[in-house]
C-alpha positions in Angstrom: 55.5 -73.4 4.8 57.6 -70.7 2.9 56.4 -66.9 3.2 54.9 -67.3 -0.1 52.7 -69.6 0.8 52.0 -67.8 3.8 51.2 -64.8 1.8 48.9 -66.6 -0.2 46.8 -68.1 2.9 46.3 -65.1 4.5 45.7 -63.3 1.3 42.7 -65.8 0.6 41.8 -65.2 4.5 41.1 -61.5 4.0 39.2 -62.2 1.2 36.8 -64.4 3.5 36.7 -61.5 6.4 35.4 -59.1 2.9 32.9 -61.1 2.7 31.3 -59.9 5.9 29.3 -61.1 8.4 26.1 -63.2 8.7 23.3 -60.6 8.6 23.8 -57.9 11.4 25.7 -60.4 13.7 29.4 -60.3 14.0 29.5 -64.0 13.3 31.3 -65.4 9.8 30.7 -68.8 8.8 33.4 -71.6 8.9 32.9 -73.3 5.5 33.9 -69.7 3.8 37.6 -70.4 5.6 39.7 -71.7 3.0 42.4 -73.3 4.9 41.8 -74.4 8.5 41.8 -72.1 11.9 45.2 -74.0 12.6 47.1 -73.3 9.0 46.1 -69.4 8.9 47.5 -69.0 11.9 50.6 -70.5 11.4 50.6 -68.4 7.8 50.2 -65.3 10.1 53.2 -66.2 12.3 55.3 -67.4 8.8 54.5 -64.0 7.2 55.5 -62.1 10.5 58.7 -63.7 11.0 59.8 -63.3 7.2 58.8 -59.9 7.0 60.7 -59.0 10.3 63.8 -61.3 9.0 64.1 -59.4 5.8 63.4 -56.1 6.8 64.6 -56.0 10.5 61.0 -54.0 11.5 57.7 -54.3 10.9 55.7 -51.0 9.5 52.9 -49.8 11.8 50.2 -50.0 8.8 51.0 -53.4 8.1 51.4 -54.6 11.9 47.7 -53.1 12.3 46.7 -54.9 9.2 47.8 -58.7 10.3 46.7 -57.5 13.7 43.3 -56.2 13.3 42.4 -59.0 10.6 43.8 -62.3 12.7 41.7 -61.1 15.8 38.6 -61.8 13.9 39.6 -65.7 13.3 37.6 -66.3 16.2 34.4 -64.8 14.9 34.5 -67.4 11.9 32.3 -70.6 13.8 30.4 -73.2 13.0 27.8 -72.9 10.4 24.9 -74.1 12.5 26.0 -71.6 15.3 25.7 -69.1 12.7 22.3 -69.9 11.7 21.0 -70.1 15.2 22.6 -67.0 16.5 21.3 -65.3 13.4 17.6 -65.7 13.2 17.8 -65.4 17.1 19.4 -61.9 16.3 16.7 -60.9 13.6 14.0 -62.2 15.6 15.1 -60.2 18.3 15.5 -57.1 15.9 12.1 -57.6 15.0 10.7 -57.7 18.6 12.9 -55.3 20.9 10.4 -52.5 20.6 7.6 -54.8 21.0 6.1 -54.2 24.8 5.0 -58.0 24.8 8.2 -59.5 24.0 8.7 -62.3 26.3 11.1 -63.6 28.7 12.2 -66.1 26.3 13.2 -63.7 23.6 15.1 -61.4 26.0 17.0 -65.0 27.3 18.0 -65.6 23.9 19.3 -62.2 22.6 21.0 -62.2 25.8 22.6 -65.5 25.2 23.7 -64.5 21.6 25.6 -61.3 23.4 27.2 -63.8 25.8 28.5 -65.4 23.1 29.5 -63.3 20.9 31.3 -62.1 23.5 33.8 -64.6 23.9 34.5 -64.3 20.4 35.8 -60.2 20.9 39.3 -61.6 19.5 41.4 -60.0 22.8 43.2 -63.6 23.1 44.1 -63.3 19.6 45.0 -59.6 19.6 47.0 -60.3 22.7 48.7 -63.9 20.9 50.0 -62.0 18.0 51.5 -59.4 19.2 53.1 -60.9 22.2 54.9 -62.9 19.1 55.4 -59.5 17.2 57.3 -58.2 20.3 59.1 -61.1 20.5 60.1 -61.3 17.0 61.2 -57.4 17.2 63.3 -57.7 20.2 65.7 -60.9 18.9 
């Protein structure tokens, strides 16, 4: 892959993160990826090594940018996932000030936070940059 390309991938990733979430969740859907979990992050680490090969640095706003945006890969899942985690989120929106919401409703909501979760992005965060210093110090 040439940093073309790679532009171009994560270009068309960015314009899946503007899409936004799945009603209030934090959870995207899958299908709207338009290359695989796999390729976009190897377009992130093309782009990042170019960028640091041509210009010996790499700006803050634009190490934030890749940063902030391939830390939400994660939150992209499974479109079933999405549509369970979503109508338990509404449904729970709907009920939380309800007094006779049950124990059921309170185990779901809390299992939608438990996985939403593991989808913060820190391994990610920590992933890129650990290959941004890395790049910076050769």
């Amino acid at each position: 892959m040439d940093a073309k390309e790679a532009s171009e991938i994560v270009e068309a990733y960015k314009a899946c993160i503007s899409k936004g979430t799945e009603g209030e969740t934090t959870l995207r859907r899958t299908s709207w990826l338009p290359y695989s979990k796999p390729k976009i992050k190897f377009a992130y680490f093309t782009l990042l090594e170019d960028t640091v090969k041509k210009k010996g640095r790499l700006s803050s706003d634009l190490r934030d940018n890749l940063v902030t945006s391939y830390s939400l890969l994660d939150n992209f899942v499974d479109d079933a996932i999405v549509d369970k985690y979503a109508k338990i989120y509404q449904d729970w929106q709907s009920k939380k000030l309800d007094h006779n919401k049950s124990k059921k409703d309170e185990k779901l909501i809390k299992q939608y936070l438990s996985y939403t979760y593991t989808l913060k992005g820190s391994d990610l965060y920590d992933e890129i940059n650990k290959y941004i210093v890395e790049l910076l110090e050769k």
